[in-house]
C-alpha positions as CSV (number, residue, x, y, z in Angstrom):
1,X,85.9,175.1,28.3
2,X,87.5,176.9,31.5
3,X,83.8,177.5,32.6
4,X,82.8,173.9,32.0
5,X,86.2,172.6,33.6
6,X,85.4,175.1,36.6
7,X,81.8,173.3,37.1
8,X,83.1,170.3,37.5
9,X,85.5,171.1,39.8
10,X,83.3,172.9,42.1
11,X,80.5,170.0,41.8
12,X,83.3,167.7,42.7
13,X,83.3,165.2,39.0
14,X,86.2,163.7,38.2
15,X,86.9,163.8,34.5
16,X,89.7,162.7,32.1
17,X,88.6,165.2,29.3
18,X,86.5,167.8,28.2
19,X,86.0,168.6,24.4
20,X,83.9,169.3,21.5
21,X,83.4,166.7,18.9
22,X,81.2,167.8,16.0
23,X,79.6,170.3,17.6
24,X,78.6,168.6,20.7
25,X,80.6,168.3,24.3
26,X,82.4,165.3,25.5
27,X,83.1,165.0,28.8
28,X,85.6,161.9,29.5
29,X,85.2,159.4,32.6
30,X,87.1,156.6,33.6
31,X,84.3,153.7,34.9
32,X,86.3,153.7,38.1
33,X,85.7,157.4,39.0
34,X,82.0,157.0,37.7
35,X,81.4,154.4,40.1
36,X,83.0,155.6,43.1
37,X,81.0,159.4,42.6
38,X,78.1,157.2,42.3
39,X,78.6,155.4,45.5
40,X,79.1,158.8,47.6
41,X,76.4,160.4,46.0
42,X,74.2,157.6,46.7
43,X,75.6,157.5,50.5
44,X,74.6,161.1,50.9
45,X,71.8,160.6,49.5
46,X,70.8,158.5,52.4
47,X,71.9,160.1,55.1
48,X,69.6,163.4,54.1
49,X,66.4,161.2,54.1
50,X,67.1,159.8,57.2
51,X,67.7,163.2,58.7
52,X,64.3,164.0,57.7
């Protein structure tokens, strides 16, 4: 989990939680944070095609 935790981190996601359910990992976001990484991401996004 501290590896996964760590990857977030240095990818710069916001999460609530991470777990494992059943065998599988949960990651937890709150649809405020999803949106806002979204909106950088896309604005980045942007500004390296017009660069080109």
């Amino acid at each position: 989990m501290k590896l996964i935790k760590a990857i977030l981190r240095q990818n710069e996601i916001k999460h609530t939680h991470v777990k494992v359910v059943d065998g599988l990992l949960i990651i937890g976001f709150r649809h405020d944070m999803l949106k806002q990484q979204d909106q950088h991401h896309h604005h980045r996004h942007h500004e390296h095609h017009r660069e080109q």
